[in-house]
N, C-alpha and C positions, 0 to 999 in steps of 0.2 A: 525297230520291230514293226510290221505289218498287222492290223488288226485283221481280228478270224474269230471265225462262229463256230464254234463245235456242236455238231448237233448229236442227238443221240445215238445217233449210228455211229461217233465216233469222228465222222469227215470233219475235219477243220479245214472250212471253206471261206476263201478269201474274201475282202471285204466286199471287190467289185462283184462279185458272183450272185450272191443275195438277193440283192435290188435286182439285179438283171432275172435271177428265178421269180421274183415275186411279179415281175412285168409279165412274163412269161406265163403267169397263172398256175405256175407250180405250187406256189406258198400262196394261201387266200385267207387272211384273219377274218374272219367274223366278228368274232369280238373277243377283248382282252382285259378282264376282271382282275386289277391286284388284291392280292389278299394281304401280304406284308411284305415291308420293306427296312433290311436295313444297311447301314453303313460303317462299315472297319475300316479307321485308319491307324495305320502300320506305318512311322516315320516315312520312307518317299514310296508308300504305296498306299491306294484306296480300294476297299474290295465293294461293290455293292452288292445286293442279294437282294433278288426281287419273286416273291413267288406268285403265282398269277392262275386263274382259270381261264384257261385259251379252248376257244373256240374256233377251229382251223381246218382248212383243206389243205391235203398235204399229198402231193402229187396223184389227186383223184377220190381219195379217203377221207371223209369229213368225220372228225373223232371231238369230241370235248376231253379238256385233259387238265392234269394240275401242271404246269410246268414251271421249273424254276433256273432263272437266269441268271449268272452269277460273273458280274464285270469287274477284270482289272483293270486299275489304274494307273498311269507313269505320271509324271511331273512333266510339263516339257516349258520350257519359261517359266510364265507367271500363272498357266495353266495346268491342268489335265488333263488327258487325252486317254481314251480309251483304248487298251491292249488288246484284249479279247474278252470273247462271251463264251460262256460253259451254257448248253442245256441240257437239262437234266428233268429227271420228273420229283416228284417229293408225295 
């Protein structure tokens, strides 16, 4: 499986696409305040859940927001590797 960002609009966009948007000056963090974080694990799965006050440009739109990011995990060896990120607001 390929990791992907789902962002609120619903697009789950592939990993290489991101970093290439954020070069781009589409995505511009200002700054990124967590607020809490936690961690589920589920026998060969890890969920983390991060909620955060973001401070962001987003294709031109400088908005502050609550947003919350919520990554699976897989096992792969002796590591974990990241599957995908869900954002959401909260």
């Amino acid at each position: 499986m390929r990791f992907t960002l789902t962002h609120m609009t619903g697009y789950a966009q592939p990993k290489a696409e991101w970093p290439a948007e954020m070069k781009a000056g589409r995505f511009l963090y200002h700054s990124i305040d967590e607020v809490d974080t936690t961690l589920d694990l589920d026998g060969g799965t890890a969920r983390l859940t991060v909620r955060t006050m973001t401070d962001a440009t987003v294709y031109g739109s400088r908005a502050d927001g609550r947003l919350l990011l919520t990554t699976d995990y897989g096992p792969r060896g002796d590591t974990w590797i990241p599957l995908r990120t869900v954002a959401t607001t909260w």
